[in-house]
Structures are given as C-alpha cells and as structure tokens.
MITI-936953 format. One record per residue (C-alpha): residue number from 1; residue in three letters; chain; x, y, z. Coordinates in Angstrom, 2 decimals, always signed. Example, Ala and Ser with C-alpha at 12.3 -4.5 7.8 and 13.67 -1.06 7.14 Angstrom:
BEGIN
r num:1&residuo:ALA&cadena:A&X:+12.30&Y:-4.50&Z:+7.80 $
r num:2&residuo:SER&cadena:A&X:+13.67&Y:-1.06&Z:+7.14 $
//
This chain:
BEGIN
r num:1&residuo:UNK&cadena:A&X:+0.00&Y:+0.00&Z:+0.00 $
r num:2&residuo:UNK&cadena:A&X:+1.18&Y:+3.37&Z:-0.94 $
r num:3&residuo:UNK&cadena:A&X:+1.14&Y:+6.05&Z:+1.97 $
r num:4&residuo:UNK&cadena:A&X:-2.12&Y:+7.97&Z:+0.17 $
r num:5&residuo:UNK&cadena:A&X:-3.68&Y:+4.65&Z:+0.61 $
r num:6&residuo:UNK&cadena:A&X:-2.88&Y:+4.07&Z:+4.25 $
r num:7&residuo:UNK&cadena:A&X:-3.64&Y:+8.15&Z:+4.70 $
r num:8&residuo:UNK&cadena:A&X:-6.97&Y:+7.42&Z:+3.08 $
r num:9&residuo:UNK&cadena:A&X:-7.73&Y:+4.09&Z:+5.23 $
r num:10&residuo:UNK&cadena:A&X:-6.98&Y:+6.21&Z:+8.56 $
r num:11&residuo:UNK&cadena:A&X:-9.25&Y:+9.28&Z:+7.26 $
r num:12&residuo:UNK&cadena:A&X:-11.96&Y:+6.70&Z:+6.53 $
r num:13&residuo:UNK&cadena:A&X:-11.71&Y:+4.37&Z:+9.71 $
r num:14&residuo:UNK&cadena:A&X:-12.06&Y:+7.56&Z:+11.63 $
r num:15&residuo:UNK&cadena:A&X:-14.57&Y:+9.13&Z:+10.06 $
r num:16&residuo:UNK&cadena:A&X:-16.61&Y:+5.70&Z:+10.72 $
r num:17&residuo:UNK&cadena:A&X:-15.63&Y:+5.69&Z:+14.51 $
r num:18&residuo:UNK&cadena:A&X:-16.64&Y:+9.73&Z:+14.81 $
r num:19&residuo:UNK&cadena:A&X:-20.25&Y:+8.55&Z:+12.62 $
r num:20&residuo:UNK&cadena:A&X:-20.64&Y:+5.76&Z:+14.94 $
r num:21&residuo:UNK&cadena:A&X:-19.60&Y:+7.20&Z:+18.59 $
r num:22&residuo:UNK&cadena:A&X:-21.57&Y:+10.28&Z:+17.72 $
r num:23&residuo:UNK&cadena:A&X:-24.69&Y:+8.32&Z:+16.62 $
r num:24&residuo:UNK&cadena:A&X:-25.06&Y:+6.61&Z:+20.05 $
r num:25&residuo:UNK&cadena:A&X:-24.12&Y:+9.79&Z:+22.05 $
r num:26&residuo:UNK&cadena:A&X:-27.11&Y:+11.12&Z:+20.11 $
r num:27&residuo:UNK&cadena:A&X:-29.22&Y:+8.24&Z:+20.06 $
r num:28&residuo:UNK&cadena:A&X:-28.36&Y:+7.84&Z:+23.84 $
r num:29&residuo:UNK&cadena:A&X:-29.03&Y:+11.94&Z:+23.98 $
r num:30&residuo:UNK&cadena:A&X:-32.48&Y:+11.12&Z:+22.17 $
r num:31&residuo:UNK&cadena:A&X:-33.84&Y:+8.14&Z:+24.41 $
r num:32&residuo:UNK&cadena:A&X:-32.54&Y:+10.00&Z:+27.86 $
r num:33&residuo:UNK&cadena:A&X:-34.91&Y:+12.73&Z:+26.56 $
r num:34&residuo:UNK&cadena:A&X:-37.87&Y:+10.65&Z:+25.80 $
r num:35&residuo:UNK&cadena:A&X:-37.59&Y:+8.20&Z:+28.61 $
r num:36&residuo:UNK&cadena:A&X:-37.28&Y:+10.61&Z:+31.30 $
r num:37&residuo:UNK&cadena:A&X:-38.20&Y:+13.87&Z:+29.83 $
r num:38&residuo:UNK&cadena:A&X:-37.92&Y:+16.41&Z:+33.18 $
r num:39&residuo:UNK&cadena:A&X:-34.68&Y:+14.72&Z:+34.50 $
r num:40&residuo:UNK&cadena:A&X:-33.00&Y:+15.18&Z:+31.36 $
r num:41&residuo:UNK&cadena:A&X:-34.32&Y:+18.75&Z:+31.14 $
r num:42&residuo:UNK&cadena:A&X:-33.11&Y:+19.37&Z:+34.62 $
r num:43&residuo:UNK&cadena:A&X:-29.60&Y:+17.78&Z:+33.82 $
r num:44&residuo:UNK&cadena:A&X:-29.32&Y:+20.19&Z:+31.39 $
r num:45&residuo:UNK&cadena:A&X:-30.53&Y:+23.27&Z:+33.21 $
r num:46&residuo:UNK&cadena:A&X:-27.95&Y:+22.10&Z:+35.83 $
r num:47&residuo:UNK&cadena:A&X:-25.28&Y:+22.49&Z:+33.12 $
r num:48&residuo:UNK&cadena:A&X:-26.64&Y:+25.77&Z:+32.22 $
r num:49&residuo:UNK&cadena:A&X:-26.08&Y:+26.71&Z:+36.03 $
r num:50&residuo:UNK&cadena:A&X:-22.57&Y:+25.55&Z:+36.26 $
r num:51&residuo:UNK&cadena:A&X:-21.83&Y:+27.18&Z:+32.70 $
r num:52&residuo:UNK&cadena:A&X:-22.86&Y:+30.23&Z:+34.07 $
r num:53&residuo:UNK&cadena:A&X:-21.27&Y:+29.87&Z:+37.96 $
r num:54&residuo:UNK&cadena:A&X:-17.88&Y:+28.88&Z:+35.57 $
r num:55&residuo:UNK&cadena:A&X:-18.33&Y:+32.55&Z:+33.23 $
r num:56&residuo:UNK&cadena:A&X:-19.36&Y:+34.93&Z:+35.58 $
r num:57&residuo:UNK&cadena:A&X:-16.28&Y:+34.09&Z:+37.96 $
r num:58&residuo:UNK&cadena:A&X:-14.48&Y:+34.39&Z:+34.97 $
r num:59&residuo:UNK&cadena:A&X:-16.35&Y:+37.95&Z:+34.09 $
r num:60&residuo:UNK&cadena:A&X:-15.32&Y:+38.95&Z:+37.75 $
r num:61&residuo:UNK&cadena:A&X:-11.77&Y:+38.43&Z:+37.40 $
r num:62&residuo:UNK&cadena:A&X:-11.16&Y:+40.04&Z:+33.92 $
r num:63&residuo:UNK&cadena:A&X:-12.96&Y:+43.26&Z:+35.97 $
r num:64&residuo:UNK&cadena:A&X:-10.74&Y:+43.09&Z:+38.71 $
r num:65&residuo:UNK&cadena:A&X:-7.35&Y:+41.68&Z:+37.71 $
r num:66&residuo:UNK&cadena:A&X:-7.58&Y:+43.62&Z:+33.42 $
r num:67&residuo:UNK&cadena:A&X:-4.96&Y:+45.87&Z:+33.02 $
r num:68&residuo:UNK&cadena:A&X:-6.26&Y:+47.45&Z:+29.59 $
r num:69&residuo:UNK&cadena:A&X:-9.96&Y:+47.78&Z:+30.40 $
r num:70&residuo:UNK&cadena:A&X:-11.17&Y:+51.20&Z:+31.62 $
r num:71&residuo:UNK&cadena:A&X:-12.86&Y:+51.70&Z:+34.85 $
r num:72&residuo:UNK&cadena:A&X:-16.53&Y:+51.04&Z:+32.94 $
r num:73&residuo:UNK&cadena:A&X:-15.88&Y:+48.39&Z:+31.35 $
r num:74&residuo:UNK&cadena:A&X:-14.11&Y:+46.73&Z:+34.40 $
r num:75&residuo:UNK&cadena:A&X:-17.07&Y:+47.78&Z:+36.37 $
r num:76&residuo:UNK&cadena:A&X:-19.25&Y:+45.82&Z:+33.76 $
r num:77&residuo:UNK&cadena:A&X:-17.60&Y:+43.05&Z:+33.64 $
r num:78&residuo:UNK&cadena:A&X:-17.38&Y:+42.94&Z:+37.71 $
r num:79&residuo:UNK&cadena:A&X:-21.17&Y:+43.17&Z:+37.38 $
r num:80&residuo:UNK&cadena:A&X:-21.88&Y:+41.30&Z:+35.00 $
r num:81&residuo:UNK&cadena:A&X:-19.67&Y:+38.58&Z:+36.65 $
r num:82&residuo:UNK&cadena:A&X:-21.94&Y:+38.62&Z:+39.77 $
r num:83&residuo:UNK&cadena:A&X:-24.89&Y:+38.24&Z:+38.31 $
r num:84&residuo:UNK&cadena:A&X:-24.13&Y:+34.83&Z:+36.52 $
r num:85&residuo:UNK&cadena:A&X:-22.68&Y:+33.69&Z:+39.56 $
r num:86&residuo:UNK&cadena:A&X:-26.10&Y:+34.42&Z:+41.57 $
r num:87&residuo:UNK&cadena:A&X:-28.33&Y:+33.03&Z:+38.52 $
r num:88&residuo:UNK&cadena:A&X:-25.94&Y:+30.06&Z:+38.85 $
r num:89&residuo:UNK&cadena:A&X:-26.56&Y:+29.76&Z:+42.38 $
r num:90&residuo:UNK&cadena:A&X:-30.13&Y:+30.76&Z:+41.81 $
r num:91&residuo:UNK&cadena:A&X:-30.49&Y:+27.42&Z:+39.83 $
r num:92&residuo:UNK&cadena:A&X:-28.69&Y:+24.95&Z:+41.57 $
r num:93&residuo:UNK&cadena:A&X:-30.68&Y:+26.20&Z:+45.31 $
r num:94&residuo:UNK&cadena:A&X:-33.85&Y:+25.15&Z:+43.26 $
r num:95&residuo:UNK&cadena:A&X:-33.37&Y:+22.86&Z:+39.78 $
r num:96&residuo:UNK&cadena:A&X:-37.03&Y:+21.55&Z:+39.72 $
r num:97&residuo:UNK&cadena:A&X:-38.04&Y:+25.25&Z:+39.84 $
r num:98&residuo:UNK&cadena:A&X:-35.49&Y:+27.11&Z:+37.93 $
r num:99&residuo:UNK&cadena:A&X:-35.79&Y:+24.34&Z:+35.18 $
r num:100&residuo:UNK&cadena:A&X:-39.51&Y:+25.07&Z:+34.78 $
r num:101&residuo:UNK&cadena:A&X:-39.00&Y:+28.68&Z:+34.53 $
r num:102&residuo:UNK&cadena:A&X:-36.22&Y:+28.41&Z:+32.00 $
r num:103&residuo:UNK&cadena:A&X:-38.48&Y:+26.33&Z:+29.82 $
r num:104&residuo:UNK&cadena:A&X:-41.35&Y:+29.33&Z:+29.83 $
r num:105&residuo:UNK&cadena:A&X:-38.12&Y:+31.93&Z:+29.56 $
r num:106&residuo:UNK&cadena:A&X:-37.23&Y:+30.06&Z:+26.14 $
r num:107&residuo:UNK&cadena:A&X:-40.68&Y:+29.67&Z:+25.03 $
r num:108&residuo:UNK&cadena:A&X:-41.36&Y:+33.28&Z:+25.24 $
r num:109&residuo:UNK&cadena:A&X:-38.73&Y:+33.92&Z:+23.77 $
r num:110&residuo:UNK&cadena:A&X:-38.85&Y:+31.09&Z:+20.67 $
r num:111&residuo:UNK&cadena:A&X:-42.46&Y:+32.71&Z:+20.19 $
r num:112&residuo:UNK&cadena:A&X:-41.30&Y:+36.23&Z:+19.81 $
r num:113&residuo:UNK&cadena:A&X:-38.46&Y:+34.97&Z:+17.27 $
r num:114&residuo:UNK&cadena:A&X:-41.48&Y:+33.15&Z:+15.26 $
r num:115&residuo:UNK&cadena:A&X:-43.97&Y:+36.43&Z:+15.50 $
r num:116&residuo:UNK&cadena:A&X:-40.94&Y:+38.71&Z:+14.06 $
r num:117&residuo:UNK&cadena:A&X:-40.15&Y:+36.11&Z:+11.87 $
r num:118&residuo:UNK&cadena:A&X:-43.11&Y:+35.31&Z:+10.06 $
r num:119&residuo:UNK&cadena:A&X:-43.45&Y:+39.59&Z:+9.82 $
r num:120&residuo:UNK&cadena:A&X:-40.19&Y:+39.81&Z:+7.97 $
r num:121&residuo:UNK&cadena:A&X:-41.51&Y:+37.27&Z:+5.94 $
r num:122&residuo:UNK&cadena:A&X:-44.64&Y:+39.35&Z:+5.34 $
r num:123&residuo:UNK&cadena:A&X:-42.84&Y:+42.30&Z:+4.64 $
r num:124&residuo:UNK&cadena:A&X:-40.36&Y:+40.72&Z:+1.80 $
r num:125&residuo:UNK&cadena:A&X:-43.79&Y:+38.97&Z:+0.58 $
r num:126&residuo:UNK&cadena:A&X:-43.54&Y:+41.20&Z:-3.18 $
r num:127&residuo:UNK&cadena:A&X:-40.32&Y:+40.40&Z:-3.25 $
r num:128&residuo:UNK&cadena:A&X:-40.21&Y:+36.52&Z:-3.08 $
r num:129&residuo:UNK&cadena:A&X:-40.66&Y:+34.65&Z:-6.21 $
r num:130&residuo:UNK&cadena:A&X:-42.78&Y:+31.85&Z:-4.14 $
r num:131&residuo:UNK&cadena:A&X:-45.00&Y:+34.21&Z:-2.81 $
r num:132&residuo:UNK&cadena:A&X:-47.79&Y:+31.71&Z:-1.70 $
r num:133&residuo:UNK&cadena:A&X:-45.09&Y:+29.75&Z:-0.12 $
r num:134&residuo:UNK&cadena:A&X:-43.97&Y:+32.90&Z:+1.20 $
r num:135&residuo:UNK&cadena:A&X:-47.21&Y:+33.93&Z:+2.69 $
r num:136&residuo:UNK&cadena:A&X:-47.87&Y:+30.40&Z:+4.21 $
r num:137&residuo:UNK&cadena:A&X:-44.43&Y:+30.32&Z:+6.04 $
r num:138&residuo:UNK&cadena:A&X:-45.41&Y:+33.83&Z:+7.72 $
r num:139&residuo:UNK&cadena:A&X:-49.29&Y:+33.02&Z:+8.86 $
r num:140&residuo:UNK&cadena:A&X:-47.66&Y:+29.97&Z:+10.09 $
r num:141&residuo:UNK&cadena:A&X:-45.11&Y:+31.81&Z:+12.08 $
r num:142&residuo:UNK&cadena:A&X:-46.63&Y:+34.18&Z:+13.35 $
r num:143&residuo:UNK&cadena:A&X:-49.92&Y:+31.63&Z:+14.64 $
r num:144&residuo:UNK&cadena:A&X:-47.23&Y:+29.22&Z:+16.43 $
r num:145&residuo:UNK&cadena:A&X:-45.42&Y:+32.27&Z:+17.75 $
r num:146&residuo:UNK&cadena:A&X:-48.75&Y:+33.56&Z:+19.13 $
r num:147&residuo:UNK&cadena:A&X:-49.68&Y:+30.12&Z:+20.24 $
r num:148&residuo:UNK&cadena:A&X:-46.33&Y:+29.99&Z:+21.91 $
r num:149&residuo:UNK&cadena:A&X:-46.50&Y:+33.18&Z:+23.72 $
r num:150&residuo:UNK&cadena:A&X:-50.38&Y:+32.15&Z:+25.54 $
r num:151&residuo:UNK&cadena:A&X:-48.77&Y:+28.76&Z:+26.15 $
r num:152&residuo:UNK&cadena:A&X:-45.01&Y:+28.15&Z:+26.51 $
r num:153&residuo:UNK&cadena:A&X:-44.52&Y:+25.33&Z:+28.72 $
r num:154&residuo:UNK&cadena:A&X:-46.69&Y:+23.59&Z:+26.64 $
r num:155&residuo:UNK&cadena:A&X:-45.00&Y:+24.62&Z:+23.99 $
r num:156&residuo:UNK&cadena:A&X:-41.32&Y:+24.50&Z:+24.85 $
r num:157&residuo:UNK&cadena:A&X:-42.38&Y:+20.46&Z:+26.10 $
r num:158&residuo:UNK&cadena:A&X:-43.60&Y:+19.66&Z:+22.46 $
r num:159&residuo:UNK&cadena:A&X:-40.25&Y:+21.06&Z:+21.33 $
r num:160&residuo:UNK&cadena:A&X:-38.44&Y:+18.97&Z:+24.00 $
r num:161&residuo:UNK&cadena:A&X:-40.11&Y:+16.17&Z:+22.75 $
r num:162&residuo:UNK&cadena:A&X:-39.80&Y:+16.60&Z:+19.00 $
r num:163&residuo:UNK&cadena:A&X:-35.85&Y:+17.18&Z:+20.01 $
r num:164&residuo:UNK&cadena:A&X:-36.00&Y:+13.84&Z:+21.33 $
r num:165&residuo:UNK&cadena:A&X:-37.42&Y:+12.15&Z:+18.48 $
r num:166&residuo:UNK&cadena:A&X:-35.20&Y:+13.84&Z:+16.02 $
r num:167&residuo:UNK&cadena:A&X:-31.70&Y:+12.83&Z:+18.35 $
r num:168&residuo:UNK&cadena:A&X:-32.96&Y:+8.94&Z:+18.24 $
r num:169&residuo:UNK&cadena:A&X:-33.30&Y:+9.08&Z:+14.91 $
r num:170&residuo:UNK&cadena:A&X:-30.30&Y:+11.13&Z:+13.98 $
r num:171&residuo:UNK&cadena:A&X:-28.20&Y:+9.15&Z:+15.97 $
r num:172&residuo:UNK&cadena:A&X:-29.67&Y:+5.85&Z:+14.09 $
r num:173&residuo:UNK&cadena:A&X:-28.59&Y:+7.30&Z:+10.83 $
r num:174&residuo:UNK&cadena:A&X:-25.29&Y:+8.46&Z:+12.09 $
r num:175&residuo:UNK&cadena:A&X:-25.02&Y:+5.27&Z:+13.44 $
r num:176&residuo:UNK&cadena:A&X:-25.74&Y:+3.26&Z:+10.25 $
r num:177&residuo:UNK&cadena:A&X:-24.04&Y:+5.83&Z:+7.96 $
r num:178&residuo:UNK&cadena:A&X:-20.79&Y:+4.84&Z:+10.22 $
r num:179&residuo:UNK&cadena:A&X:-21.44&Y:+1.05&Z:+9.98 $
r num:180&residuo:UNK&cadena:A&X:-22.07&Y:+1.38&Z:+6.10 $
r num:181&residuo:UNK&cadena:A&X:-18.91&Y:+3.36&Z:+5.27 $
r num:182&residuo:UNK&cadena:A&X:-16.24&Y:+0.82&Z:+4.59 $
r num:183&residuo:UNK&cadena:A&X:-12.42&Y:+1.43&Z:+4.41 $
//
C-alpha cells in the first residue's frame, strides 16, 4: 500500500468511529430525553447553572485583575460577573423550579423569534418569487409564535419532545451511515 492509501484508510476508519460514537451519544441523547423527559431537562438546566457559575467568575476576574480595560468596562464586567454567579446559584438552590421557569423563559422567547419572523416574511412577501409559499411560512409563524407566547410550557415540552425524536433518529442514521462506510 502506498502512503495515500494508508492516509486514506486512517481518514476513513475515523470518520466511521466519529459517525458511529456520535450516533449513540445522540441516540443515547435522544432516548434520555424521551424516557425521562424532566430529568434530562433538569440535567441540562444544571449544566446551564454551572456554565454560568464557571463565566461569571471568569467575568469577575477580567474586571478586577484587566490591566487594559477602563474603569466602565471593568465595572461591567465585575457586574456582569456577579450576576451569573447568583443566577448560577439561583439554579442549583432550586433545579425543579429554575428548570420550569427556563423552559417558559425560552418559550417566550422562541415565540417572539417566530412572531418577528413570520413579519419579515410578510414584509419581503412582493419580493419573493414563491409568494404563496412565502405567505404560508409567515401566517404559520406568526400563529405558532402567538400560540407559543399564551402557552409556553406547553409549547417549549412539544419542542423537548420533537428534540428527542429527532436525536434517536439522527443518531440511528449516524449510526448506520458509520457502519455502512467501509475502508
């Protein structure tokens, strides 16, 4: 074998590993989000927490310790800093709770994105050259938006779960895309 060839086989036996280790994380990802929906939602607010615990000590000590920043912007960053740290804490004093409010936090929010969404839509309507398409994409927008904003929990636990199907079967395609791709 020529060293293209064994470059080649290496490329292609990792590529399958990567395909096949990221299908089952997914897959795995999928299943823990199906099985035990508000666990897994909690185990991931958790990581949110510690993210932010983890960033806003780091915010604090670019505000105290910068030499470069002015006396604002070290100021902001102090602040800024302090208040991850207490959202952080915030979380972890209460998961079940925090996680809850998170989920209505994001589906405000998701329904505000579709609402201005479906009006930019609107607005580039005589513009599009699929304007039924067009038109349909925006009335849709802005009604789940709307129905969003009256109902987020509900909503943002119909996301959850349609996240969960799609990671199962993602990860079953990654998976068989791996086991399919020969050296």
């Amino acid at each position: 074998m020529t060293t293209a060839e064994n470059i080649a086989g290496r490329f292609i036996r990792s590529l399958r590993t990567s395909l096949i280790l990221t299908g089952v994380l997914t897959l795995v990802l999928g299943l823990l989000i199906l099985i035990w929906p508000g666990r897994t939602a909690q185990v991931l607010t958790g990581i949110i927490a510690a993210y932010a615990i983890v960033a806003g000590v780091v915010y604090a000590a670019l505000g105290v310790f910068s030499r470069t920043k002015d006396g604002w912007a070290r100021v902001g960053h102090i602040v800024l800093g302090i208040f991850f740290v207490v959202v952080g804490v915030v979380a972890f004093a209460n998961l079940a709770a925090f996680t809850v409010s998170f989920a209505v936090f994001l589906g405000v929010l998701v329904g505000i994105m579709w609402i201005i969404e479906g009006a930019v839509s609107l607005s580039v309507v005589g513009e599009s050259s699929s304007r039924g398409w067009t038109i349909a994409f925006a009335i849709l927008s802005i009604i789940a938006g709307v129905l969003l904003l009256f109902t987020p929990l509900w909503g943002v636990i119909v996301l959850w779960w349609l996240l969960g199907i799609s990671a199962v079967a993602l990860g079953i395609v990654n998976i068989i895309r791996g086991l399919a791709l020969r050296p």
